[in-house]
ZASEGU-488499 format. One line per field, with one value per residue: residue number from 1; residue in three letters; x, y, z of N, C-alpha, C in turn. Coordinates in Angstrom, 1 decimal, decimal comma. Each point is the difference from the previous one (the first is absolute). Layout:
num: NUM|... .
residu: Ala|... .
neast: X|... .
nnorth: Y|... .
nup: Z|... .
caeast: X|... .
canorth: Y|... .
caup: Z|... .
ceast: X|... .
cnorth: Y|... .
cup: Z|... .
***
This chain:
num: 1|2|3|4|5|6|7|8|9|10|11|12|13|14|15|16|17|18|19|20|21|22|23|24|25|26|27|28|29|30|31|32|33|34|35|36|37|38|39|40|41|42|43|44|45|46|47|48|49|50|51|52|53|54|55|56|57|58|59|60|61|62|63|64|65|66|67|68|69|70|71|72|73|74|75|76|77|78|79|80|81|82|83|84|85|86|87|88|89|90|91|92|93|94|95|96|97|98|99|100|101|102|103|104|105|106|107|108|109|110|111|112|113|114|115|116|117|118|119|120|121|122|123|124|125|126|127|128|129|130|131|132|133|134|135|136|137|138|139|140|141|142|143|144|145|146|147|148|149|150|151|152|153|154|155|156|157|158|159|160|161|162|163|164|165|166|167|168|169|170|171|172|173|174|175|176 .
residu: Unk|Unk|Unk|Unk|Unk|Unk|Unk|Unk|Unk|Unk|Unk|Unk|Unk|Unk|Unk|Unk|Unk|Unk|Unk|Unk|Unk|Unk|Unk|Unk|Unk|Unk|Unk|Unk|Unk|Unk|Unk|Unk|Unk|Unk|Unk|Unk|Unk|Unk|Unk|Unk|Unk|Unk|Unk|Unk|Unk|Unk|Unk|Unk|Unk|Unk|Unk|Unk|Unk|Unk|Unk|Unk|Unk|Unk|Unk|Unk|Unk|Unk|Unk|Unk|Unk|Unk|Unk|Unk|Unk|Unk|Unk|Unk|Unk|Unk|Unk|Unk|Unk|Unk|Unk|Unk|Unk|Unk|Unk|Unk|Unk|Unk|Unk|Unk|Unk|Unk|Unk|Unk|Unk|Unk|Unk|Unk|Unk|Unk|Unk|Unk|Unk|Unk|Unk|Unk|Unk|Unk|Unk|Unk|Unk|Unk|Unk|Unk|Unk|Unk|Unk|Unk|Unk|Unk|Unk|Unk|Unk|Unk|Unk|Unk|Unk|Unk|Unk|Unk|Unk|Unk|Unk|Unk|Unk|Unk|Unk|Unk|Unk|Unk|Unk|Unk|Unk|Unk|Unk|Unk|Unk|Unk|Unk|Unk|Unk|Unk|Unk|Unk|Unk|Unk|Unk|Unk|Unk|Unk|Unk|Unk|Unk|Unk|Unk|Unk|Unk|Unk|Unk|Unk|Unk|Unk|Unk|Unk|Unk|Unk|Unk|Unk .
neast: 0,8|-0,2|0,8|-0,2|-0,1|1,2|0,4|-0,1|0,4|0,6|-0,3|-0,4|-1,1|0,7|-0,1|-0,1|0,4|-1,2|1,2|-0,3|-1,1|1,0|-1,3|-0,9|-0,6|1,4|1,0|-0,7|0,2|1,6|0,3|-0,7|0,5|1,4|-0,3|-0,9|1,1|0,9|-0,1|0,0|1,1|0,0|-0,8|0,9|1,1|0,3|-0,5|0,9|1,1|-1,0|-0,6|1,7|0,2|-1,3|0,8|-1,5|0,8|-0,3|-1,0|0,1|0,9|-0,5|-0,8|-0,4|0,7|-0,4|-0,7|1,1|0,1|-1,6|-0,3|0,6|-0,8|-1,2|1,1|0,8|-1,2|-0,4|1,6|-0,6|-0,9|0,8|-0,5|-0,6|0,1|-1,4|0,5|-1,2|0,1|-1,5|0,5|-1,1|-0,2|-0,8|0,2|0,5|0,4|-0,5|1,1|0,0|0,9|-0,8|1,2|0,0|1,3|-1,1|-0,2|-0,9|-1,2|0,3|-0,6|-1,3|1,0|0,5|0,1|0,9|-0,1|1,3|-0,4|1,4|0,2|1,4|-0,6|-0,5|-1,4|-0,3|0,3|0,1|0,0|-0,8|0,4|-1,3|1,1|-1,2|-0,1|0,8|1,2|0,4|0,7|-0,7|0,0|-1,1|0,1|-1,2|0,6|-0,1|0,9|-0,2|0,9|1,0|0,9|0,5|-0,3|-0,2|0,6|-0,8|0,1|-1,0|0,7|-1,7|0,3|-0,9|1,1|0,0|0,5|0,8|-0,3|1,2|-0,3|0,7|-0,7|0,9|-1,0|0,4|-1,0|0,3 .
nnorth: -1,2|1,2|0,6|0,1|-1,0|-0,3|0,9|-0,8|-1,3|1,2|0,7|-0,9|0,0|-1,4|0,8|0,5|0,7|0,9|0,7|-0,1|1,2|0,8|-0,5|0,8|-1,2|-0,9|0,9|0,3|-1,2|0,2|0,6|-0,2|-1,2|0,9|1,3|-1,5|-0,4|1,1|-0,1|-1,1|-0,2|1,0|-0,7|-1,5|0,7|0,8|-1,6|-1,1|0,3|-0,3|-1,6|-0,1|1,3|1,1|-0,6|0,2|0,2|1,2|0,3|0,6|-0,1|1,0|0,1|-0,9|0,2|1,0|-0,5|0,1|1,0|0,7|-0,9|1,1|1,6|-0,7|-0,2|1,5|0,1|-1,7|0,6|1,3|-1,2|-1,1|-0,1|-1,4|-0,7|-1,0|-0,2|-0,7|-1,9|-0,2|-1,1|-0,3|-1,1|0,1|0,6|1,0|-0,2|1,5|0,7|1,3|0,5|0,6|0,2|0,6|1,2|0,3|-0,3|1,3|-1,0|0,4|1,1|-0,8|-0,7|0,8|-1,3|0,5|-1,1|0,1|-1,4|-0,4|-0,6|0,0|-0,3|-0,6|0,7|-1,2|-0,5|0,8|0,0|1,0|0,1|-0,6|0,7|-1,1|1,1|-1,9|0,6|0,6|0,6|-0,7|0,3|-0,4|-0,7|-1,0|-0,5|0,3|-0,5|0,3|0,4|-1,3|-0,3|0,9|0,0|1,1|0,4|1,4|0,7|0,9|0,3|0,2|0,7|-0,3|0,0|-0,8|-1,0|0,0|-1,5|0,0|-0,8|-0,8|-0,7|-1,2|-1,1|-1,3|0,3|-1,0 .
nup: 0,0|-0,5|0,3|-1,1|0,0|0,7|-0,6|-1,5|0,1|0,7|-1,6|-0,6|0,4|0,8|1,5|-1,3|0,6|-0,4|-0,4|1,6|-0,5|0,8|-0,8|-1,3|-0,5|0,1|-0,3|-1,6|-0,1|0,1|-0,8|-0,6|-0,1|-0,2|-0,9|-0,7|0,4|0,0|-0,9|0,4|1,0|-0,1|-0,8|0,2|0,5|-1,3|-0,2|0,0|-0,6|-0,9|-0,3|1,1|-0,5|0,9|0,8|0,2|1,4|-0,3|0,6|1,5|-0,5|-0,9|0,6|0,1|-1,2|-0,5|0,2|-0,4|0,1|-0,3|-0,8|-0,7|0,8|-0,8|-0,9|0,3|-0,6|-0,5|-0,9|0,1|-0,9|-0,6|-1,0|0,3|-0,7|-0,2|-1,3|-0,5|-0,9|0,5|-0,1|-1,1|-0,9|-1,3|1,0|-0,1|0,9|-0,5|0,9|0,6|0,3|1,1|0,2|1,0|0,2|0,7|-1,2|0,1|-0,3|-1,2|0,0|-0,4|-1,1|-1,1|-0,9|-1,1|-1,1|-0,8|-0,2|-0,1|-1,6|-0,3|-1,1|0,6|-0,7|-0,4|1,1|-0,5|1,4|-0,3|1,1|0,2|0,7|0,7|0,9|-0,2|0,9|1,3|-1,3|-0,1|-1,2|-0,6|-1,2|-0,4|-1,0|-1,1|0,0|-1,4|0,2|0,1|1,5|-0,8|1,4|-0,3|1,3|-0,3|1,4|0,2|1,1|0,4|0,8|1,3|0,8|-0,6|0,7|-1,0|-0,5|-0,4|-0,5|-1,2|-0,4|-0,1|-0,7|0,1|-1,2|0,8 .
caeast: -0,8|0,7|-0,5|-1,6|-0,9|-0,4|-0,7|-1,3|-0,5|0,3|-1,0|-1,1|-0,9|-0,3|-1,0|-1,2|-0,3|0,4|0,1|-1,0|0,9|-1,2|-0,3|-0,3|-1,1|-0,2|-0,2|-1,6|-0,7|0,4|-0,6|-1,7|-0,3|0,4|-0,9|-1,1|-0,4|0,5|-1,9|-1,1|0,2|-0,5|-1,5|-0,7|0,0|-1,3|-1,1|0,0|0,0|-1,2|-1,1|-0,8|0,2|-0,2|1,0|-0,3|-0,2|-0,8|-0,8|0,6|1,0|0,8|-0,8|0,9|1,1|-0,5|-0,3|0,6|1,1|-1,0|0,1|1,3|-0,3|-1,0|0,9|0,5|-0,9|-0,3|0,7|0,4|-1,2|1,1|-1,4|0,3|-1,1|0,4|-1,0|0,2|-0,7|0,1|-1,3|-1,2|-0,7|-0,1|0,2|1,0|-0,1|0,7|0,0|0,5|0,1|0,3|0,2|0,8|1,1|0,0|-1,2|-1,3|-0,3|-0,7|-1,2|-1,0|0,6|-1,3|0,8|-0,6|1,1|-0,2|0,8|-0,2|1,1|0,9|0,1|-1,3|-0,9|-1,4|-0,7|0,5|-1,3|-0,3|-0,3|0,0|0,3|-0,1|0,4|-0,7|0,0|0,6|1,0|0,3|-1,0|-0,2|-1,0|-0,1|-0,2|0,7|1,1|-0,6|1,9|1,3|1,6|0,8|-1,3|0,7|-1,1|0,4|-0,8|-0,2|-1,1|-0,1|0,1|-0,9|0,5|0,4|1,5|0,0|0,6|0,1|1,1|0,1|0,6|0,4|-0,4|0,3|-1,0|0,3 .
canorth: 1,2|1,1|1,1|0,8|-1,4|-0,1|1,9|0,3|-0,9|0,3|1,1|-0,9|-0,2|-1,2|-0,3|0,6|1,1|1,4|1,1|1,2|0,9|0,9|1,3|1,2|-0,1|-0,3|1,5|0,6|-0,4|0,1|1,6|0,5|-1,1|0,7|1,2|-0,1|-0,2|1,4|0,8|-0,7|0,1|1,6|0,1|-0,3|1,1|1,0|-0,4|0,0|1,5|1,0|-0,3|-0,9|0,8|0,9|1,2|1,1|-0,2|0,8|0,7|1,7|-0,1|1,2|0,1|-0,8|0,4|1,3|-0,1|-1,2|1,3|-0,3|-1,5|-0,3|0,3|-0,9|-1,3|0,5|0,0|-1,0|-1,1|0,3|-0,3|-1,0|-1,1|-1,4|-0,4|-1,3|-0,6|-1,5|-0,1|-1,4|0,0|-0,4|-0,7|0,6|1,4|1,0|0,9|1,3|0,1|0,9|0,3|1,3|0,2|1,4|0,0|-0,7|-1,5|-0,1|-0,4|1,1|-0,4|1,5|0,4|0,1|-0,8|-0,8|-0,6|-0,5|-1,2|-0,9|-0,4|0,8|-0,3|0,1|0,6|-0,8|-0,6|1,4|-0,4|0,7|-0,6|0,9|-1,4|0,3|-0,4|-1,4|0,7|1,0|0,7|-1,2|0,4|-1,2|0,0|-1,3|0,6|-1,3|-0,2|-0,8|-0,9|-0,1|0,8|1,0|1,4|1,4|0,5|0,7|-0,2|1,2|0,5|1,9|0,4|1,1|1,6|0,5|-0,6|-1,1|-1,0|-1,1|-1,1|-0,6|-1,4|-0,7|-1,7|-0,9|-1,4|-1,2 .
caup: 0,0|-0,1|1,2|-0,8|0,1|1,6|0,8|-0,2|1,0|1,0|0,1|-0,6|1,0|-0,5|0,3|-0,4|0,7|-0,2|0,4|-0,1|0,2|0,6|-0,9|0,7|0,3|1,7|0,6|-0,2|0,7|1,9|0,4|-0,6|1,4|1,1|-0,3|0,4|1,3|0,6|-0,8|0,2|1,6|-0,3|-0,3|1,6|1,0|-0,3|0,4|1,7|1,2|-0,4|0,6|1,0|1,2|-0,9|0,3|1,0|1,0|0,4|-1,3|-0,3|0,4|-0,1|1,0|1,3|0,1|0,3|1,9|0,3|1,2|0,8|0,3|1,2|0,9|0,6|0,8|1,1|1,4|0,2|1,2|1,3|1,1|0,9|0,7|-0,8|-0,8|-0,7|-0,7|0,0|-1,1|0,5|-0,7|0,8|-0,7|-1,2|0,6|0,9|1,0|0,6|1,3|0,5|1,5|0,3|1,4|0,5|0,3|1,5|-0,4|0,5|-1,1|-0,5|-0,2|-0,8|-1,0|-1,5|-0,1|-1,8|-0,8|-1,6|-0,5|-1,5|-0,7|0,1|-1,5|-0,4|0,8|-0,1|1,0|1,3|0,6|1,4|1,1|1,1|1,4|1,1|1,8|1,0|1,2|0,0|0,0|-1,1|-1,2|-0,9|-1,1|-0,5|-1,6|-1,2|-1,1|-1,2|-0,5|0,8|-0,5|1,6|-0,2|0,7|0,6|0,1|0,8|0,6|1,3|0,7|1,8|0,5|-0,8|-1,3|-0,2|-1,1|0,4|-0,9|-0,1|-0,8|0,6|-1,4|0,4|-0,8|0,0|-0,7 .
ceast: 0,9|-0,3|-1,1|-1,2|-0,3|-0,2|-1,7|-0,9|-0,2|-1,1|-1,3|-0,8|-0,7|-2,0|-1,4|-0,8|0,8|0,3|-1,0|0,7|-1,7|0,0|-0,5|-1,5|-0,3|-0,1|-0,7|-1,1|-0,2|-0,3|-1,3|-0,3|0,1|-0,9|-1,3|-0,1|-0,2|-1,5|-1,0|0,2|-0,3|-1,3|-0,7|0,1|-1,1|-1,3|0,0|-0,3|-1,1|-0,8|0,1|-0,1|0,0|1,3|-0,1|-0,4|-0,9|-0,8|0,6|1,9|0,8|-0,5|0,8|1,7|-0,1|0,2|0,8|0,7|-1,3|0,3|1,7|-0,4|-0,8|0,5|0,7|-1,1|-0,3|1,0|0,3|-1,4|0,3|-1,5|0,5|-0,9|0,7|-1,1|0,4|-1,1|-0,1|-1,0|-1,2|-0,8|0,4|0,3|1,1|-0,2|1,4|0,0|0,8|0,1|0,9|0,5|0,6|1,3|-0,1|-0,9|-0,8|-0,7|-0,9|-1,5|-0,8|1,0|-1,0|1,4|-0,2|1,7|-0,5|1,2|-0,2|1,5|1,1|0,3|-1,5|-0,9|-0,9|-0,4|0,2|-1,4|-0,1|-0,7|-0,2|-0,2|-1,0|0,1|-0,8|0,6|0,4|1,3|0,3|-1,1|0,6|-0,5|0,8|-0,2|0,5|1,2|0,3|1,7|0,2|0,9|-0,2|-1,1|0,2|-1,6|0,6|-1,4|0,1|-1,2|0,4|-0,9|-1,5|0,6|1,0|1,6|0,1|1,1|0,3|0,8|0,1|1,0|-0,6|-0,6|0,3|-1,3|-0,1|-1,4 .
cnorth: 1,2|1,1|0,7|-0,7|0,2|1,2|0,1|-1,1|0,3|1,1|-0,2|-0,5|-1,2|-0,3|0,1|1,3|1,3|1,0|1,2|1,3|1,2|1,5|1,1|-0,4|-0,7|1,4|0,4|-1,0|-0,1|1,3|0,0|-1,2|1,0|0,7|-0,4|-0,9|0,8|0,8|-0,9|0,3|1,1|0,1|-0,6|0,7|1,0|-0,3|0,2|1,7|1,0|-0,7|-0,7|1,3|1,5|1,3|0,8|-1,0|1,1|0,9|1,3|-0,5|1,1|0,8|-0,3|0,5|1,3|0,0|-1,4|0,6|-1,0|-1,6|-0,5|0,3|-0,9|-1,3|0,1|0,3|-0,8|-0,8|1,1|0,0|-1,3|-1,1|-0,5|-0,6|-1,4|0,0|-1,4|0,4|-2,0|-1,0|-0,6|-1,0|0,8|1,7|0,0|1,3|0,7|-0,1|0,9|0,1|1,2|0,4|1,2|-0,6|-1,1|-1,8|0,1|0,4|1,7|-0,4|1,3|0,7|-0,7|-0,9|-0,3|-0,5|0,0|-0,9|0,1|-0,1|1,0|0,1|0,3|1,1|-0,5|-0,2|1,0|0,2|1,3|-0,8|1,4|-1,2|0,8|-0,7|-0,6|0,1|0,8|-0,1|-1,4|0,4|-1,3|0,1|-1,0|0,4|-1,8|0,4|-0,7|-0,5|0,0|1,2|1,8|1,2|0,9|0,5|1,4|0,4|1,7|0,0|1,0|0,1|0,5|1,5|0,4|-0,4|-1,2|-0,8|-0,9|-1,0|-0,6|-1,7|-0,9|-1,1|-0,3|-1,3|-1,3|-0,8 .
cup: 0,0|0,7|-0,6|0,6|1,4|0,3|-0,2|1,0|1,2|0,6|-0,2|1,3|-0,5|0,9|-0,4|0,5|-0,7|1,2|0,2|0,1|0,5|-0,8|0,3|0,3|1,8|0,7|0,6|1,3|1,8|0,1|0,3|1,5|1,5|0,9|0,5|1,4|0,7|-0,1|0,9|1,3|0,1|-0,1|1,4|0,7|0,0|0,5|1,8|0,5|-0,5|0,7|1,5|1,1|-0,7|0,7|1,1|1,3|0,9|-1,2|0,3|0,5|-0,1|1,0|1,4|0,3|0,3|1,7|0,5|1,8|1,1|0,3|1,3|1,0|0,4|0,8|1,2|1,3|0,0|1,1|1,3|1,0|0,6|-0,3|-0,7|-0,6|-1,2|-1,1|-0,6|-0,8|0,1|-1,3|1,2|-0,6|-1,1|0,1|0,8|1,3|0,0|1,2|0,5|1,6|0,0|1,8|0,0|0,7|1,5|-0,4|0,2|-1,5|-0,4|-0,6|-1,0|-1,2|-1,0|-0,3|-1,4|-0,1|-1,3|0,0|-1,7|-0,2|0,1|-1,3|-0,7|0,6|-0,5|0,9|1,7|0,5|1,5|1,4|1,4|1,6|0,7|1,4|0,3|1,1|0,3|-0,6|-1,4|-1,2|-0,8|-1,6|-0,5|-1,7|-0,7|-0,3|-1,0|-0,3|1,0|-0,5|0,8|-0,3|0,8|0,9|0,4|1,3|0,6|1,2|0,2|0,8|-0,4|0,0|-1,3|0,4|-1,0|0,5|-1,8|-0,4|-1,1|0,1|-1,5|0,7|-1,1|0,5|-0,9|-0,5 .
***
């Protein structure tokens, strides 16, 4: 055999297999593959974040901030009234018991407060539910309601005094 012979023997692809080679059409194609995943993860998002949540946690929030100085001052006289207080969220059969307690700085149970809550979702406002507690004894206010999901429900809870002293609290359940 002659060195011509064996260079070409050498180069010659005895396995039956072509040489691939990456065109402009594979290109064309990882690109456009690329882009539309890129395009498609994008569209889900869009979805998600338009329809599972409308944004607004409060209807007046520019509002609220406005008087945000007041809301500090309201919290500085709350903790320099020293009272203690528990809320709890029990179930009950197919229902739920709210439960408040209200004590002054010395445990002596408070009494005769106008007592409302609004529960609901921390994501959601479908199912955001006004509650008004009332006093099953002294110084303990109650309200029994439905909770239609499992999972984390925000109680945001306001008392007010026979003389006009506000009481409030905000507390997170987790229902299984």
């Amino acid at each position: 055999m002659s060195t011509v012979e064996s260079y070409s023997a050498m180069n010659s692809s005895d396995n039956g297999t072509k040489d691939k080679k990456f065109t402009g059409k594979h290109f064309l194609i990882s690109i456009l593959s690329f882009f539309g995943v890129i395009i498609g993860m994008n569209v889900v998002f869009v979805y998600f974040a338009t329809n599972t949540w409308t944004g607004l946690s409060k209807d007046n929030a520019y509002v609220d901030g406005l008087n945000y100085n007041k809301t500090i001052e309201a919290a500085q006289v709350q903790s320099a009234l020293k009272w203690q207080s528990q809320l709890s969220l029990t179930s009950i059969g197919d229902q739920y018991l709210l439960s408040f307690e209200l004590e002054d700085q010395h445990a002596q149970k408070l009494s005769g407060f106008k007592v409302e809550a609004k529960i609901g979702r921390p994501t959601l406002q479908d199912h955001d539910q006004n509650l008004v507690l009332a006093e099953s004894k002294a110084g303990i206010y109650e309200a029994t309601f439905d909770l239609p999901l499992n999972g984390q429900w925000h109680v945001s809870l306001q008392a007010m005094s026979a003389d006009d002293k506000p009481y409030q609290i905000e507390q997170r359940f987790f229902v299984k």
